[in-house]
N, C-alpha and C positions, 0 to 999 in steps of 0.2 A: 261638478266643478272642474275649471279645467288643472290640469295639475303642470307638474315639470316641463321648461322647454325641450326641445329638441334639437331643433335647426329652422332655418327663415326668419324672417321677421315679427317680432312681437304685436300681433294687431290690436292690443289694448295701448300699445304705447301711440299708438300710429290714429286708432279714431279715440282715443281718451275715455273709453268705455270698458267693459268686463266681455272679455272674450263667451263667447258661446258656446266653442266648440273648443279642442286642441291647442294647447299657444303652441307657437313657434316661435324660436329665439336665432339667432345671427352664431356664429362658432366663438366669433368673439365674447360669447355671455355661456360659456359653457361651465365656465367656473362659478359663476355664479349660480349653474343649477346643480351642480353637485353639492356647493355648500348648502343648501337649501334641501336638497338630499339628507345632509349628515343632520342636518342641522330638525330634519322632520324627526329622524331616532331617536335624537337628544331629547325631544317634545314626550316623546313616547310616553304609556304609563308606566312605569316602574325605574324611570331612567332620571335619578335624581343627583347621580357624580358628578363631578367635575374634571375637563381635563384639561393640564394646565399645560401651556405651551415652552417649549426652553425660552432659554435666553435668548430674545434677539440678538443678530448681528452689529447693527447698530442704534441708540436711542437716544443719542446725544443732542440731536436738532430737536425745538419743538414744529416745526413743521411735520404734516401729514406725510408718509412715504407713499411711493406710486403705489401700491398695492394695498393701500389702506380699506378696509371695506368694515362694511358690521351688516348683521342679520338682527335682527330683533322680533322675537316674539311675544306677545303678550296673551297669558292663557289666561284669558276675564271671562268678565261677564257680558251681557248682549246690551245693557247698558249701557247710552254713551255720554249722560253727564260726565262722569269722570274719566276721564281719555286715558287715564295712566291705570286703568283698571279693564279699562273697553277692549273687548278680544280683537287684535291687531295683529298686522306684520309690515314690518319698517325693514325695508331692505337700500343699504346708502352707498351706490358701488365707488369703485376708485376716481370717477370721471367727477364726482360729485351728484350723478344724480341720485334723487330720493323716490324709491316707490314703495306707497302703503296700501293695502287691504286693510279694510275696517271691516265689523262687524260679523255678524254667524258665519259666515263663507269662508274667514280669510282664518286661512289653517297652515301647518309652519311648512308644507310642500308648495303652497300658492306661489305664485309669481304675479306679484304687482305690476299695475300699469304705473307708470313716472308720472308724479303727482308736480314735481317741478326739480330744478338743478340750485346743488346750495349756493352761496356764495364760498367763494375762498375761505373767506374769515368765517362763517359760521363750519364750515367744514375743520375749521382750522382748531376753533371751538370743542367741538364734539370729540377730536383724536386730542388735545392737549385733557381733559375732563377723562377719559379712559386711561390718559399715560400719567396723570396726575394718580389718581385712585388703582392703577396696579391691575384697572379690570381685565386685562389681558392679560394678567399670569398668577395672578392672587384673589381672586374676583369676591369670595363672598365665602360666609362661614354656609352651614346646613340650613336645610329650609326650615323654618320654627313652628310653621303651622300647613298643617294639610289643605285648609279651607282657604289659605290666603291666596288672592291671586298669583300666576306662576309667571316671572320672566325666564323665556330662553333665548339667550343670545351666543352670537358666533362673532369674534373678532379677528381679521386677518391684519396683519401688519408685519413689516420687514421679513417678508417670508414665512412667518409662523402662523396659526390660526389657533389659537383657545375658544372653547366651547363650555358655557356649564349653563344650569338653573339654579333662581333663588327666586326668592320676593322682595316687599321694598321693608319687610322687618328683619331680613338677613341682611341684605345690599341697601340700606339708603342712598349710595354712590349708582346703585344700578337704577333707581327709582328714579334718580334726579338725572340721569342720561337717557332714559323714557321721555321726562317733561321735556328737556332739552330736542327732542325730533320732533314732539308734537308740536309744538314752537316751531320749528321750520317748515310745518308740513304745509299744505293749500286745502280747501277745501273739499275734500272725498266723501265719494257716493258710498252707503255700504253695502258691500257685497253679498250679493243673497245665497240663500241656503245651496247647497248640492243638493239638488233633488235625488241623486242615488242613494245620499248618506240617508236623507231623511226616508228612505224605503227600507232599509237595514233597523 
C-alpha cells in the first residue's frame, strides 16, 4: 500500500483511482502528511491517551478558522453495512476538501484520493458539531471496551491540534461526527489489501 506523500502531485486525486505505486503530494500538503504521521502513532497498539490541546487563541466566531482541518480514523471491521463501524480514514483539509479510504487498505498512514469538496455550510457543520461538544480539547472519557470499534482522530484549529482515541460508548459526540462525514462523502471504491502486509 502506498503510504505518506512526499512531494509532486497526488495521482489518485488527479485519475480518481488508488495509486499503485509511491504517492506524491505538492509541498503545499506537507502538513497534512505529518499529521497523518502523528496521527498513525496515536493508531498504534498500546496508544490509548489522549492529548488535549491549550487554549485557542480565538473561539468566539462560529465560523470554521483557516486552518481548520480533522483526520479521522476508524479502527472497524471489513464490513460495510455499517459505515460508522467500516475501517476508514476521512481526512477534511482547510480548503474544504474531503478524502476517504474505505475498507482493509485504508490504515491511519494512508493518504486518500478527494472523494469531493464540502460545501461551506456543511464544512461549517462539522467545525460548529466539534466546537459545540469540546472535541478538540475535552474529547471523550477512556475507552470502555477493548472489542468496541476504535475512533482516532486529529483536530487542528486556531493553531492548535488535539489528538486522542475513543469509541462511540465513550464519545457519542465522536460517533455522531463519524455519521456527520459519512453524510458528505460520494461514493468510494475500497481499497484493497497491502500485499506486503498480507506476506507479514
Amino acid at each position: 500500500m502506498d503510504r505518506l506523500p512526499t512531494n509532486g502531485s497526488h495521482p489518485a486525486a488527479r485519475a480518481g483511482g488508488y495509486p499503485a505505486t509511491t504517492i506524491k503530494v505538492m509541498s503545499g500538503e506537507t502538513r497534512v502528511a505529518i499529521s497523518l504521521m502523528l496521527l498513525a502513532l496515536t493508531a498504534a497498539p498500546g496508544c490509548r491517551g489522549t492529548e488535549r490541546a491549550a487554549p485557542a487563541k480565538d473561539q468566539t466566531s462560529d465560523a470554521p478558522p483557516a486552518d481548520f482541518a480533522l483526520v479521522l480514523y476508524i479502527e472497524g471491521h471489513d464490513r460495510p453495512w455499517d459505515p460508522a463501524r467500516f475501517r476508514s480514514q476521512y481526512v477534511l483539509e482547510p480548503d474544504r476538501g474531503l478524502r476517504v479510504a474505505l475498507g482493509p487498505g485504508a490504515e491511519p498512514g494512508y493518504y486518500p484520493a478527494l472523494t469531493r469538496r464540502l460545501t461551506p455550510a456543511e464544512q461549517g457543520d462539522v467545525y460548529r458539531w466539534i466546537r459545540s461538544h469540546e472535541l478538540d480539547r475535552f474529547p471523550a472519557g477512556m475507552i470502555t471496551s477493548a472489542d468496541d470499534v476504535r475512533y482516532v482522530v486529529q483536530i487542528t484549529s486556531h493553531e492548535q491540534t488535539s489528538r486522542y482515541a475513543t469509541n462511540s460508548a465513550a464519545s457519542p459526540a465522536t460517533r455522531r461526527l463519524v455519521e456527520m462525514l459519512v453524510a458528505c462523502r460520494r461514493t468510494v471504491l475500497p481499497v484493497p489489501p497491502d500485499p506486503d502486509q498480507a506476506d507479514r
